[in-house]
mmCIF file of the N, C-alpha and C atoms, coordinates in Angstrom:
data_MODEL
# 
_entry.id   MODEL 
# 
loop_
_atom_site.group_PDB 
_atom_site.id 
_atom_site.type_symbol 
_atom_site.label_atom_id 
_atom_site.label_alt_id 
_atom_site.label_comp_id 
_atom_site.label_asym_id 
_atom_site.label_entity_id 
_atom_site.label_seq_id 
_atom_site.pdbx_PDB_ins_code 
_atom_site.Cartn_x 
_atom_site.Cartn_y 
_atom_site.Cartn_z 
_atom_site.occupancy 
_atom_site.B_iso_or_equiv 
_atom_site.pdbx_formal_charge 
_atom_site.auth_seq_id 
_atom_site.auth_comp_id 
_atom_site.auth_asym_id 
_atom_site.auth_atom_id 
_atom_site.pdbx_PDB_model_num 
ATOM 1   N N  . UNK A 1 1  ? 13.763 -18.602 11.582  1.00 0.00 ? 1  UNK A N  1 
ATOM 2   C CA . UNK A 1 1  ? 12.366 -18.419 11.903  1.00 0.00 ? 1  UNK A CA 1 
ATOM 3   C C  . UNK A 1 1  ? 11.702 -19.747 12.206  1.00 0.00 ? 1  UNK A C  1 
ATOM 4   N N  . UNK A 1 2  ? 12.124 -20.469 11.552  1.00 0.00 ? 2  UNK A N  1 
ATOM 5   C CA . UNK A 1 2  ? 11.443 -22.320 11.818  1.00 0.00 ? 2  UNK A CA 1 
ATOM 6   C C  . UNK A 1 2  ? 11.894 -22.409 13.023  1.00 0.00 ? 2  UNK A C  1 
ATOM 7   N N  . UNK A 1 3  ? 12.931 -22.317 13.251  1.00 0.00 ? 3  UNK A N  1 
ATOM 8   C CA . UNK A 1 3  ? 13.153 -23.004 15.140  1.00 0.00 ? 3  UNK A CA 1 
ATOM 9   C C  . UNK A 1 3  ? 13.029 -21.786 16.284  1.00 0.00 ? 3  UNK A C  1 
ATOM 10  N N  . UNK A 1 4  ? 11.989 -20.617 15.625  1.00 0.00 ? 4  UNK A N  1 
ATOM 11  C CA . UNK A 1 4  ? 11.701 -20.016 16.915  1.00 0.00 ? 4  UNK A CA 1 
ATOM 12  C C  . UNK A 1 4  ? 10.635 -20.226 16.700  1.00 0.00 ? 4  UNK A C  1 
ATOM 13  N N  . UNK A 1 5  ? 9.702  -20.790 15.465  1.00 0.00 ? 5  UNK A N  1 
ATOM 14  C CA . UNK A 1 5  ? 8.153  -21.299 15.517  1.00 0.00 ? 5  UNK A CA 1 
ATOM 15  C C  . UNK A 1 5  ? 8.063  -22.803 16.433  1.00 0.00 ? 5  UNK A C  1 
ATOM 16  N N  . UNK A 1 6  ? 8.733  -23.519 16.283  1.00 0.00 ? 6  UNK A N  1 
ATOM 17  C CA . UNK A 1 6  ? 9.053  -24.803 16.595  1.00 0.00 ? 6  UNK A CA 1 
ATOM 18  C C  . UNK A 1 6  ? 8.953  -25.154 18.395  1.00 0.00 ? 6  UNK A C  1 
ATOM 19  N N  . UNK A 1 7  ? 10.046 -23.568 18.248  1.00 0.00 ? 7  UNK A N  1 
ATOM 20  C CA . UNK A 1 7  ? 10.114 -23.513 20.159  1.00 0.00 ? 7  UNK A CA 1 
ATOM 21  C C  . UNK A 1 7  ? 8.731  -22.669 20.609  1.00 0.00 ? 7  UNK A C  1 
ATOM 22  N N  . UNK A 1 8  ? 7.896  -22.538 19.873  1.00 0.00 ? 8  UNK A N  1 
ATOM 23  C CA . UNK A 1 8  ? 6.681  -21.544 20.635  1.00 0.00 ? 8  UNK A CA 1 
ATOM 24  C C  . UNK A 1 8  ? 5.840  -22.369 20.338  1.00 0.00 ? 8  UNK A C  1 
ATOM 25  N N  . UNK A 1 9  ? 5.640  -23.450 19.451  1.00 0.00 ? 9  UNK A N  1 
ATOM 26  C CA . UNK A 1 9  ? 4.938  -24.588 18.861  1.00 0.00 ? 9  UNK A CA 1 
ATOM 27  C C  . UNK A 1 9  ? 5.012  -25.550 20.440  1.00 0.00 ? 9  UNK A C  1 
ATOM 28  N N  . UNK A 1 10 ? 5.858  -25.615 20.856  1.00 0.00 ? 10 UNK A N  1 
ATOM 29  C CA . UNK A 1 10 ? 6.503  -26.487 21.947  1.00 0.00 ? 10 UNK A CA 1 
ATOM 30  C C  . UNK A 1 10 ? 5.611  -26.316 23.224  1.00 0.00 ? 10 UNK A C  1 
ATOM 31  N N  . UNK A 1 11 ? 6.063  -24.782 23.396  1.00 0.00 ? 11 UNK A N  1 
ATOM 32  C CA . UNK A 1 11 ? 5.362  -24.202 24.772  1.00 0.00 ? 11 UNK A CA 1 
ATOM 33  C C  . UNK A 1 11 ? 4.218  -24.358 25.485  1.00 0.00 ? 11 UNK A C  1 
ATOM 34  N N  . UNK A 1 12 ? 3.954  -24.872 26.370  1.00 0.00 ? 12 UNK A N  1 
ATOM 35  C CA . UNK A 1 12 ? 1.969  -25.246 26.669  1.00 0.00 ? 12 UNK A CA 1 
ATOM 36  C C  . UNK A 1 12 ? 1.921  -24.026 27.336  1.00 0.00 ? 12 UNK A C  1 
ATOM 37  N N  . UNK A 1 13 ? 1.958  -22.887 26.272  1.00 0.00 ? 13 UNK A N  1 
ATOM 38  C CA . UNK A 1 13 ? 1.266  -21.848 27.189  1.00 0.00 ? 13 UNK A CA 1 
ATOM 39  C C  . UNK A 1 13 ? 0.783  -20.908 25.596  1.00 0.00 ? 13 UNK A C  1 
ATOM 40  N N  . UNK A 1 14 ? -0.538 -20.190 25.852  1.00 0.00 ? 14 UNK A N  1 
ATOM 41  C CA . UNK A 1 14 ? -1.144 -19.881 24.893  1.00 0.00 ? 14 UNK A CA 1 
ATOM 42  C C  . UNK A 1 14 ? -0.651 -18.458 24.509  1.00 0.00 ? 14 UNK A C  1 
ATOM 43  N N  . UNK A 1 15 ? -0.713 -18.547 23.240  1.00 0.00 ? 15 UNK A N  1 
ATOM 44  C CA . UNK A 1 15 ? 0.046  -16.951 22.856  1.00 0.00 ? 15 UNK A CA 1 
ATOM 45  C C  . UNK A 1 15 ? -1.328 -16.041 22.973  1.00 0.00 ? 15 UNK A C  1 
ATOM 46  N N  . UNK A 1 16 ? -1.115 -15.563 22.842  1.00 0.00 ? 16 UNK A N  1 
ATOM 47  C CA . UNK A 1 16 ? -2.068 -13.848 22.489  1.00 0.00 ? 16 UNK A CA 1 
ATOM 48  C C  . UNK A 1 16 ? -2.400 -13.622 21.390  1.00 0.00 ? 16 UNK A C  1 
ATOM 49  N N  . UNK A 1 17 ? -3.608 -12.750 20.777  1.00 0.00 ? 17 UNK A N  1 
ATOM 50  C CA . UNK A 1 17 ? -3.530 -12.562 19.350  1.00 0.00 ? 17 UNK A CA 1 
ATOM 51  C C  . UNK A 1 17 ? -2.968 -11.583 19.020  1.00 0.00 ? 17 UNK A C  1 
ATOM 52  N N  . UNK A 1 18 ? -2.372 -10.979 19.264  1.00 0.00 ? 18 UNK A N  1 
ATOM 53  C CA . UNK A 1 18 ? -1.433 -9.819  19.038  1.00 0.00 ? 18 UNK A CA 1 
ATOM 54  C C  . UNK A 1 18 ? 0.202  -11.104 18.601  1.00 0.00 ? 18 UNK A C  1 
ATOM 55  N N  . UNK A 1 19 ? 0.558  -11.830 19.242  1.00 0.00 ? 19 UNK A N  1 
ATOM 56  C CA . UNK A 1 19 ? 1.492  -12.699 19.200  1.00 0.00 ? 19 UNK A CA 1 
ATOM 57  C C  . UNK A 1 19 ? 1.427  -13.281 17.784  1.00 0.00 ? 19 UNK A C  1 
ATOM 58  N N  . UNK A 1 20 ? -0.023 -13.681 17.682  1.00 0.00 ? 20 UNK A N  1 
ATOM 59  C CA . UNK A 1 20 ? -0.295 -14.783 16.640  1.00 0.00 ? 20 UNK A CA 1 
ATOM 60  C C  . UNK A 1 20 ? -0.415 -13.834 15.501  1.00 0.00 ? 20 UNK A C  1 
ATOM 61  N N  . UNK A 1 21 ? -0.923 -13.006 15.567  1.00 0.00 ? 21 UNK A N  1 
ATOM 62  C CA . UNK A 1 21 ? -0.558 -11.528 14.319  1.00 0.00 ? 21 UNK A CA 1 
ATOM 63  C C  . UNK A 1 21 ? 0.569  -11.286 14.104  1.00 0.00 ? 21 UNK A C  1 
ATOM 64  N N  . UNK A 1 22 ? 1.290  -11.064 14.934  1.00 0.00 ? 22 UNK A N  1 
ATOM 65  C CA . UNK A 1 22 ? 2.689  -10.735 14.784  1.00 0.00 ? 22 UNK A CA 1 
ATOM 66  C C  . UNK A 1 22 ? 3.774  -12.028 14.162  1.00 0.00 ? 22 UNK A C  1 
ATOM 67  N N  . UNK A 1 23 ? 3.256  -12.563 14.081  1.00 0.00 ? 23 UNK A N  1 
ATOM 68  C CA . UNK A 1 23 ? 4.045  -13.582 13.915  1.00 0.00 ? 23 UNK A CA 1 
ATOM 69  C C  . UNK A 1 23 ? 3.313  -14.641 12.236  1.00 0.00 ? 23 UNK A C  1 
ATOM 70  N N  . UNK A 1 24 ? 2.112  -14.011 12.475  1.00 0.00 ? 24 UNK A N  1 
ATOM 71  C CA . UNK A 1 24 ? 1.659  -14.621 10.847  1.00 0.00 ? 24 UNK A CA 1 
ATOM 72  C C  . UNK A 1 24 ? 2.047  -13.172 9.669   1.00 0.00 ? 24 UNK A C  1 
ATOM 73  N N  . UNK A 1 25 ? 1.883  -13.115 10.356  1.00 0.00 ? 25 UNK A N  1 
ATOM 74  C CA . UNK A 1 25 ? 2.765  -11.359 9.468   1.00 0.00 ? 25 UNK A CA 1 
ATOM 75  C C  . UNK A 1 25 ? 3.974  -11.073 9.451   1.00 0.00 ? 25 UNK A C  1 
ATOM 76  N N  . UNK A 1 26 ? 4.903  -11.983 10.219  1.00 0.00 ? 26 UNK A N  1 
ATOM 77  C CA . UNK A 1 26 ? 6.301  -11.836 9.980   1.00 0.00 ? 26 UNK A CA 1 
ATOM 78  C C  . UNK A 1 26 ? 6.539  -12.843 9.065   1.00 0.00 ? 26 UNK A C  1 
ATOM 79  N N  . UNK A 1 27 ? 6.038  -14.091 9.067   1.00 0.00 ? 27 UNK A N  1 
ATOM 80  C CA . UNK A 1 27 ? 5.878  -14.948 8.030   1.00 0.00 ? 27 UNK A CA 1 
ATOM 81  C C  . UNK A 1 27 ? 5.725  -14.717 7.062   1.00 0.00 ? 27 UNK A C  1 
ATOM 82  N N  . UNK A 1 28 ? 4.391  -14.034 6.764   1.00 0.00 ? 28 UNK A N  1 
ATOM 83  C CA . UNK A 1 28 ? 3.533  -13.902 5.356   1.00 0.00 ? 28 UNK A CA 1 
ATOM 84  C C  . UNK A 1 28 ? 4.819  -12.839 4.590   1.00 0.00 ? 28 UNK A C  1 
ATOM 85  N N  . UNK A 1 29 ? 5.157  -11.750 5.419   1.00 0.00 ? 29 UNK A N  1 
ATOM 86  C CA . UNK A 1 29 ? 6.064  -10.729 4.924   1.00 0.00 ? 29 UNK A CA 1 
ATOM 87  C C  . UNK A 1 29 ? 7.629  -11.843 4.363   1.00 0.00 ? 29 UNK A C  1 
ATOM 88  N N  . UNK A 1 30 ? 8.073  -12.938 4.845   1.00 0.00 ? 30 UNK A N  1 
ATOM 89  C CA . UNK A 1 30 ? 9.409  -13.243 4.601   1.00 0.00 ? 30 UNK A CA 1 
ATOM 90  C C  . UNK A 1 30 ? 9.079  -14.606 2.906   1.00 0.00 ? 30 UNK A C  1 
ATOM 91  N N  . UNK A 1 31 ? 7.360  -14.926 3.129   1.00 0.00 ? 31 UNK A N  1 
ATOM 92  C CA . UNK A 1 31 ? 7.349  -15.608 2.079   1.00 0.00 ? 31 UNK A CA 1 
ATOM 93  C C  . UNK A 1 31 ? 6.973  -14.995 0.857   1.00 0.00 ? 31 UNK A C  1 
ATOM 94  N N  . UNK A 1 32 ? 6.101  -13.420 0.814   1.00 0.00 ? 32 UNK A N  1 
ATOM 95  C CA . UNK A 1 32 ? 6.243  -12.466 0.159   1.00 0.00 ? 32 UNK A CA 1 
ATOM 96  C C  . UNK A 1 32 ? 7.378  -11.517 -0.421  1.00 0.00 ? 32 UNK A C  1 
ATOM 97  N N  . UNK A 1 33 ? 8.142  -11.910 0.320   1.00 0.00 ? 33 UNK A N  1 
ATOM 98  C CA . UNK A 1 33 ? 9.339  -11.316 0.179   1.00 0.00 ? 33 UNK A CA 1 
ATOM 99  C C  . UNK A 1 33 ? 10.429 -12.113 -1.540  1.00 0.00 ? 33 UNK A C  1 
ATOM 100 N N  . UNK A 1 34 ? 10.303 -13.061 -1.100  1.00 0.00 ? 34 UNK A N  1 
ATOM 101 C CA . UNK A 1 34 ? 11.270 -13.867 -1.354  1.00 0.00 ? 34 UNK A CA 1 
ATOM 102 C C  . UNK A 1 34 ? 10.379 -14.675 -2.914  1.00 0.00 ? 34 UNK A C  1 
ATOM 103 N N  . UNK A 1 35 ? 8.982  -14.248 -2.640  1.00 0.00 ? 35 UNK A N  1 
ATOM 104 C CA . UNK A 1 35 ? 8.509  -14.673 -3.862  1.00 0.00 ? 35 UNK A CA 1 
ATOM 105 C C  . UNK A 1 35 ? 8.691  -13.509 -4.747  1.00 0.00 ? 35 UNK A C  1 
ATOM 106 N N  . UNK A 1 36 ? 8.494  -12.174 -4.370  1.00 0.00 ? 36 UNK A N  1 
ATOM 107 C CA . UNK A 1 36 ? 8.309  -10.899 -4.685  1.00 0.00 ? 36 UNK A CA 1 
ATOM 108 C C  . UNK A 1 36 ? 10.315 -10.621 -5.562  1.00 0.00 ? 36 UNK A C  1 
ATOM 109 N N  . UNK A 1 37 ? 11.158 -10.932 -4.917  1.00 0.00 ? 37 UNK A N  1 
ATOM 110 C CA . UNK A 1 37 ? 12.680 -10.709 -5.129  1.00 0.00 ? 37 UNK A CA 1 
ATOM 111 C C  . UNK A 1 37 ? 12.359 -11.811 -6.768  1.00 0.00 ? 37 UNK A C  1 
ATOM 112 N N  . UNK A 1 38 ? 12.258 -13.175 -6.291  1.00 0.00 ? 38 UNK A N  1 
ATOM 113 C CA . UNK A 1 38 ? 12.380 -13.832 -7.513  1.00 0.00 ? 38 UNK A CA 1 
ATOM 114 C C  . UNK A 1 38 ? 11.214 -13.679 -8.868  1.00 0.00 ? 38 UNK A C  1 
ATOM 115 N N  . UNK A 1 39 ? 10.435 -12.851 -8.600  1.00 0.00 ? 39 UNK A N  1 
ATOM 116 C CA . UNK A 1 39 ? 9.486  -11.955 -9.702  1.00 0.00 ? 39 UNK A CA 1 
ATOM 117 C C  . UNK A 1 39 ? 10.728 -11.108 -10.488 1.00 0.00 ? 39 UNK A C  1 
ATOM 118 N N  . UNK A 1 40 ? 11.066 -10.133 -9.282  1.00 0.00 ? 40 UNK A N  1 
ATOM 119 C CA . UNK A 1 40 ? 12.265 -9.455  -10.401 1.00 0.00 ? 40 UNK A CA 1 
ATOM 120 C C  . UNK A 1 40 ? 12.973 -9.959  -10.955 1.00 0.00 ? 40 UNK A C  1 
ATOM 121 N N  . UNK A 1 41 ? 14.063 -10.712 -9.977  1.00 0.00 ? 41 UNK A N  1 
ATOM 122 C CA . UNK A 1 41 ? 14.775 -11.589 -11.447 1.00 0.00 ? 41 UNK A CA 1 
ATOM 123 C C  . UNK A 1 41 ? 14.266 -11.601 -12.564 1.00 0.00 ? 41 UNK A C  1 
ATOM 124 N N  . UNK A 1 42 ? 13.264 -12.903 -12.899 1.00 0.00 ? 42 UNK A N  1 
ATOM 125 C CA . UNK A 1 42 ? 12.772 -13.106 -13.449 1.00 0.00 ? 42 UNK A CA 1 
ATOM 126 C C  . UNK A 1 42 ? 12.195 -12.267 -14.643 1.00 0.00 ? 42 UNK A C  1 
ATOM 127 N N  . UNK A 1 43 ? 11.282 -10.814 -14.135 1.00 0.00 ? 43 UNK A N  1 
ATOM 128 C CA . UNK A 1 43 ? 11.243 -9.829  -15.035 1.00 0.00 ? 43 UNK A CA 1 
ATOM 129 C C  . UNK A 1 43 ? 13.054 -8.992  -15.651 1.00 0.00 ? 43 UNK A C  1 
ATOM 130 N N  . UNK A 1 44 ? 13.644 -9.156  -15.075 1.00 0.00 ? 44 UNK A N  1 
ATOM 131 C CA . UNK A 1 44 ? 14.671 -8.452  -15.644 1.00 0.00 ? 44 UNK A CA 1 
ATOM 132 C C  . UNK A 1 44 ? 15.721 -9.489  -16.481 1.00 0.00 ? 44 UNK A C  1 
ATOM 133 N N  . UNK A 1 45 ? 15.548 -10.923 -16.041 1.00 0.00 ? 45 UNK A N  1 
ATOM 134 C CA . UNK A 1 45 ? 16.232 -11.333 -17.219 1.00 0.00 ? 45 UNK A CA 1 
ATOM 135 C C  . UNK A 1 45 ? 15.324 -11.170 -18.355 1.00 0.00 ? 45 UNK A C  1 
ATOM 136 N N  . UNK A 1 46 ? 13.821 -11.407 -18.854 1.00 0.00 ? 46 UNK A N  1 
ATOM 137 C CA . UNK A 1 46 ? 13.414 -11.039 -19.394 1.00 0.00 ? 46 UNK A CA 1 
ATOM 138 C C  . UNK A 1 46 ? 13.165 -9.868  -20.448 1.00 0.00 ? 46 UNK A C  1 
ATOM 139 N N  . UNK A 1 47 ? 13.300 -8.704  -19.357 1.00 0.00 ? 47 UNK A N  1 
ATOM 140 C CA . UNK A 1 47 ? 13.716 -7.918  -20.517 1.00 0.00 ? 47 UNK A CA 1 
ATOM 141 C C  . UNK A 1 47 ? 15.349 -7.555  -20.801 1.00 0.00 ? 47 UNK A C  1 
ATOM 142 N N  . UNK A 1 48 ? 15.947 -8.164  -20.037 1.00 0.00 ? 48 UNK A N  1 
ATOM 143 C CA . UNK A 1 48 ? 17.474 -8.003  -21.135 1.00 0.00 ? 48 UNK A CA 1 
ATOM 144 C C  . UNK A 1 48 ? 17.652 -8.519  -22.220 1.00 0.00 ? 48 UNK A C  1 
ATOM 145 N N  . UNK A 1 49 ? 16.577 -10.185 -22.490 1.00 0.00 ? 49 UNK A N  1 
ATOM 146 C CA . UNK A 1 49 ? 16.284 -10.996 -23.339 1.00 0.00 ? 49 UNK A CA 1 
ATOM 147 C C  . UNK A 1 49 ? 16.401 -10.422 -24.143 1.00 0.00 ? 49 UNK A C  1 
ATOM 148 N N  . UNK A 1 50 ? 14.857 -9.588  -24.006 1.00 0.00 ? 50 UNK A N  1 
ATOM 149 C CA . UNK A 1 50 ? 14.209 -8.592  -25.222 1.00 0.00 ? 50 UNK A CA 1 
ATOM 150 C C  . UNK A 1 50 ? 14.848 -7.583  -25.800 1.00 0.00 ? 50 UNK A C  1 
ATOM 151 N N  . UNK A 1 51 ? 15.754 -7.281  -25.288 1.00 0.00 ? 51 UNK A N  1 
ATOM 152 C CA . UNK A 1 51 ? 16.822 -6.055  -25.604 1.00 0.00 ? 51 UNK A CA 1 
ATOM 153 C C  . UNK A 1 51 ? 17.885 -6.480  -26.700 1.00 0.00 ? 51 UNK A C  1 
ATOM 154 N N  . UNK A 1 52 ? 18.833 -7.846  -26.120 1.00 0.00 ? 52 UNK A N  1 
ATOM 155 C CA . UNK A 1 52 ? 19.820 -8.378  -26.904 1.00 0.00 ? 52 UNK A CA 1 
ATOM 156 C C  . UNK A 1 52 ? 19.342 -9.087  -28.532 1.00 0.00 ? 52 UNK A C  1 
ATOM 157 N N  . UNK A 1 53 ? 17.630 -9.508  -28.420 1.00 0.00 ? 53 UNK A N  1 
ATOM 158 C CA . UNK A 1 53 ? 17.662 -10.043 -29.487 1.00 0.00 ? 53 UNK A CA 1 
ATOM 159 C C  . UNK A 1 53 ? 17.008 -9.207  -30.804 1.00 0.00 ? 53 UNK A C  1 
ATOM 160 N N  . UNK A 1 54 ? 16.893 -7.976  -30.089 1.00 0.00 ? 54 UNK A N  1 
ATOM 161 C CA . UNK A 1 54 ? 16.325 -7.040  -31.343 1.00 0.00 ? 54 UNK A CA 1 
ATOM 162 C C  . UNK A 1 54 ? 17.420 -6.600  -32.087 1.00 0.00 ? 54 UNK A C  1 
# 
């Protein structure tokens, strides 16, 4: 995703806002993502924690 921002970063030609939506929303979705995955972890080592030490 960085080097197809990089190459449209490049371009002297203006995107669209439909482009610029689409594309801050494919973002926002892959850094949500990936914060959202390491929440679970996180909650599930947690409660295995809680499980093994009772």
């Amino acid at each position: 995703m960085v080097d197809a921002m990089k190459k449209v970063a490049n371009l002297d030609v203006e995107l669209s806002v439909e482009d610029q939506r689409n594309l801050l929303s494919v973002r926002y979705k892959n850094v949500v993502g990936a914060c959202r995955a390491s929440w679970r972890i996180l909650s599930l080592n947690r409660a295995e924690g809680g499980s093994q030490r009772e």
